[in-house]
C-alpha positions in Angstrom: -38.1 162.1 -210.9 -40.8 160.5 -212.6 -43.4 157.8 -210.8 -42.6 155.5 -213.6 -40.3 154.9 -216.6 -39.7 153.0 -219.8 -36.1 152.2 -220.0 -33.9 151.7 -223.1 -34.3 148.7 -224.7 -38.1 148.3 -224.1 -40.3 148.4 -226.9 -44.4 148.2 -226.0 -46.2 147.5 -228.8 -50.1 149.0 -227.4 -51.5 151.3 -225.5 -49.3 153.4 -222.3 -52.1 154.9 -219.6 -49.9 156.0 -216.3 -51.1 158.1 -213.4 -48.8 160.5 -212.5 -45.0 161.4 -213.8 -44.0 158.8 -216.6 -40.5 158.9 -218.6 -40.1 157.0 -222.1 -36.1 155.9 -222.7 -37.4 153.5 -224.5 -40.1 152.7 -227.7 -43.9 153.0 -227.7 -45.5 152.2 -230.8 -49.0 153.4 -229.4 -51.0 155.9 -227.7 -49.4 157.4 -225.0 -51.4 159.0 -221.8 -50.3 160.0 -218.5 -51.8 162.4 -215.7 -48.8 164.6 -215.1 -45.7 164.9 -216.6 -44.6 162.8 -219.8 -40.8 163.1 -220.6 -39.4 161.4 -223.8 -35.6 161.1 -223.0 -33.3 161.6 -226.2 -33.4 157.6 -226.6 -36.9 157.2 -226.5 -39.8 157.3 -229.4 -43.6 157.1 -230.1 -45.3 156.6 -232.7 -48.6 157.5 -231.7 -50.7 160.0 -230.2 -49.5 161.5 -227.1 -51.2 163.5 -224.3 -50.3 164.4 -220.9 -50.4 167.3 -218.6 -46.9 168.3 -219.3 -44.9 166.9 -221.8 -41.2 167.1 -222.8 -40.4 166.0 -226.0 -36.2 165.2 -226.4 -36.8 162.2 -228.6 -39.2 161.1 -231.4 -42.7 161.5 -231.4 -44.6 160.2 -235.0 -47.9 161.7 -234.2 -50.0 164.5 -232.3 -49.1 166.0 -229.1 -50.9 167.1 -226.4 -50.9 168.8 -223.4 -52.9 170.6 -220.9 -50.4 172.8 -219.4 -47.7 173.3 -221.9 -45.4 170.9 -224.8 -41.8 171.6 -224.6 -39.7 170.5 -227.8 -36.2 170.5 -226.3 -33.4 170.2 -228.5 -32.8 167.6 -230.5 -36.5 166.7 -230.3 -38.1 165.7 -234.1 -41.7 165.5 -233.7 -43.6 164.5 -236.7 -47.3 165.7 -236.0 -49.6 168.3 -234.7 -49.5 170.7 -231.2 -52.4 171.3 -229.0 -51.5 173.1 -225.8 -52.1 176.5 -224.1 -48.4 176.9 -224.1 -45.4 175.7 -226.4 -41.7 176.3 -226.7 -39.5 175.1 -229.8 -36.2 174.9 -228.2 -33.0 175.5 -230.8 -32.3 172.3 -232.2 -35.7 170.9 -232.8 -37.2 170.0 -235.5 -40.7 170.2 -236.1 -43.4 169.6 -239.0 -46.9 170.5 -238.3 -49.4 173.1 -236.9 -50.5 174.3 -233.7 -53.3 174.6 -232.2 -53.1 176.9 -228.4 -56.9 177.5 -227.5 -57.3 174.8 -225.0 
């Protein structure tokens, strides 16, 4: 479970900095940076950079991803922006329009 959340029907209009686990149900329309894990639930976008030590991308990100373990596009996920991250799975169902970049 995740330290802290952005539920649906939020919209944050600036920068997000968390420490620790953070999941997005809701909108960011800004940068995005968390410690640990960042999960963005099927309901929830960005439109920003985001970076985090794990991220899970269900939703819609409009901008680069980051992360320093791994990026997971699950299904359904549409991200709009470029990968960096030692490890990256596209699940079935994603879209994604791009490059990557796994040399961290």
């Amino acid at each position: 479970m995740a330290d802290s959340i952005i539920g649906p029907g939020i919209i944050i209009d600036g920068t997000v900095q968390a420490e620790g686990d953070l999941r997005i149900l809701g909108r960011v329309l800004g940068r995005v940076s968390v410690s640990g894990t960042l999960e963005l639930a099927p309901t929830g976008s960005v439109k920003s950079d985001v970076v985090g030590g794990r991220v899970l991308v269900a939703g819609m990100v409009e901008g680069n991803v980051t992360g320093t373990e791994r990026v997971d596009l699950l299904a359904g996920a549409r991200l709009l922006g470029n990968v960096k991250a030692p490890r990256l799975t596209i699940a079935d169902g994603a879209t994604f329009r791009g490059k990557v970049e796994m040399d961290l």
